[in-house]
C-alpha positions as MATLAB code, in Angstrom:
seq = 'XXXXXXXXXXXXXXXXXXXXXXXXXXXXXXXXXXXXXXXXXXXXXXXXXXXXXXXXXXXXXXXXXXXXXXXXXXXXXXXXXXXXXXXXXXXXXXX';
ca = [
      -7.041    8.261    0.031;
      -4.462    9.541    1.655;
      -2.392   11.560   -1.345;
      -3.683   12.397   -4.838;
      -0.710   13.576   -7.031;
      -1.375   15.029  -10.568;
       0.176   16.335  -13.374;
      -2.486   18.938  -14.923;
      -6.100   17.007  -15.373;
      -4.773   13.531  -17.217;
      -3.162   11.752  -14.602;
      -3.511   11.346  -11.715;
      -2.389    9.258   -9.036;
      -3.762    8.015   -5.525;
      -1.500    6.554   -2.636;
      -3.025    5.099    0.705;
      -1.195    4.633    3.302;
      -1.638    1.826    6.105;
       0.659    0.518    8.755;
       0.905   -3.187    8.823;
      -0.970   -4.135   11.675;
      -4.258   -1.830   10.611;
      -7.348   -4.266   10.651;
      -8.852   -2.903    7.936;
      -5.487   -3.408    6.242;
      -6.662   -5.993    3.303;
     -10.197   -4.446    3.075;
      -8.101   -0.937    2.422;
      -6.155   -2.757   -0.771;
      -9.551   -4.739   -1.972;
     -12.122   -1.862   -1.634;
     -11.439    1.458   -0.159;
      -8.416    2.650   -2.795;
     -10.521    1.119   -5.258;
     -13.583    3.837   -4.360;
     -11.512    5.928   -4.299;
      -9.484    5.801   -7.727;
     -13.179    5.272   -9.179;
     -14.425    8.612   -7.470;
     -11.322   10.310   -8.459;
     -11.040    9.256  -12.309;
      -7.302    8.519  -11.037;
      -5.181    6.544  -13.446;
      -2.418    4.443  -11.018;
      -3.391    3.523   -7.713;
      -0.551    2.323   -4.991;
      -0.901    1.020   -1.868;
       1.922    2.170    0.876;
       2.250   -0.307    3.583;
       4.564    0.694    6.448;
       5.256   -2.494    8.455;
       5.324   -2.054   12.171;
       5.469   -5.381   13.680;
       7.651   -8.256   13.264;
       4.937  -10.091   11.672;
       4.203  -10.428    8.376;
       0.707  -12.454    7.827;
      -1.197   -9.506    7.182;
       1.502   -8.527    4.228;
       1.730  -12.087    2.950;
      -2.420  -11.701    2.795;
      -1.861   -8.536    0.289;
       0.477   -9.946   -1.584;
      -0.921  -13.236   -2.337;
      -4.420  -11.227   -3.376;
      -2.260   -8.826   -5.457;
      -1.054  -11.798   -7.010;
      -3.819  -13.739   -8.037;
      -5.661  -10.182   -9.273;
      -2.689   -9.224  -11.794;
      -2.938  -13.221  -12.273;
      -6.858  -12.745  -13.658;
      -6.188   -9.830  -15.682;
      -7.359   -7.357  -13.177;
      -6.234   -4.175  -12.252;
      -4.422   -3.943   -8.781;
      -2.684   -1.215   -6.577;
       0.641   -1.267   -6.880;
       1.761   -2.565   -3.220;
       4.535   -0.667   -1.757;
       5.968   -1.604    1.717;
       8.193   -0.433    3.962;
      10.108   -1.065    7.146;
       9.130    1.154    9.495;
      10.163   -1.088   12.516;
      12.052    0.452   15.340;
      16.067   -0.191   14.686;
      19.072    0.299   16.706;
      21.082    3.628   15.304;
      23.923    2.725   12.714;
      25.631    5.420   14.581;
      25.576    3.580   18.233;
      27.108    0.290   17.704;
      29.304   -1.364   19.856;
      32.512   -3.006   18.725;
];
């Protein structure tokens, strides 16, 4: 786990965090949080992926999982990504 936010003793919250090209990206979202929120008695789990590369297999992998869990009833992280790929500044365009 990489953050554990709480409000007093009844809930509580876990967030890992993996970058997109991590090879232990999918067994992160199937298993690790999972310890984790089980260890911690923690009520929402969520699973922040920051992608890094163009591609998006490994992110098309955790969806499609996420999918058919919520699918058979189970509980899931809640999958967060983000683009954390390197951009040109807004402020350094050319015209």
């Amino acid at each position: 786990m990489d953050f554990k936010l709480s409000k007093g003793y009844t809930t509580r919250s876990l967030v890992e965090v993996k970058w997109s090209k991590n090879p232990k990206l999918v067994h992160g979202f199937e298993t690790q949080l999972a310890e984790y929120a089980k260890a911690e008695r923690a009520h929402d789990t969520h699973f922040l992926v920051i992608q890094v590369t163009d591609s998006t297999t490994s992110i098309e992998k955790l969806q499609m999982l996420e999918r058919a869990a919520r699918n058979s009833g189970k509980e899931t992280p809640n999958i967060v990504l983000v683009d954390g790929r390197m951009k040109a500044s807004a402020s350094h365009f050319s015209e």
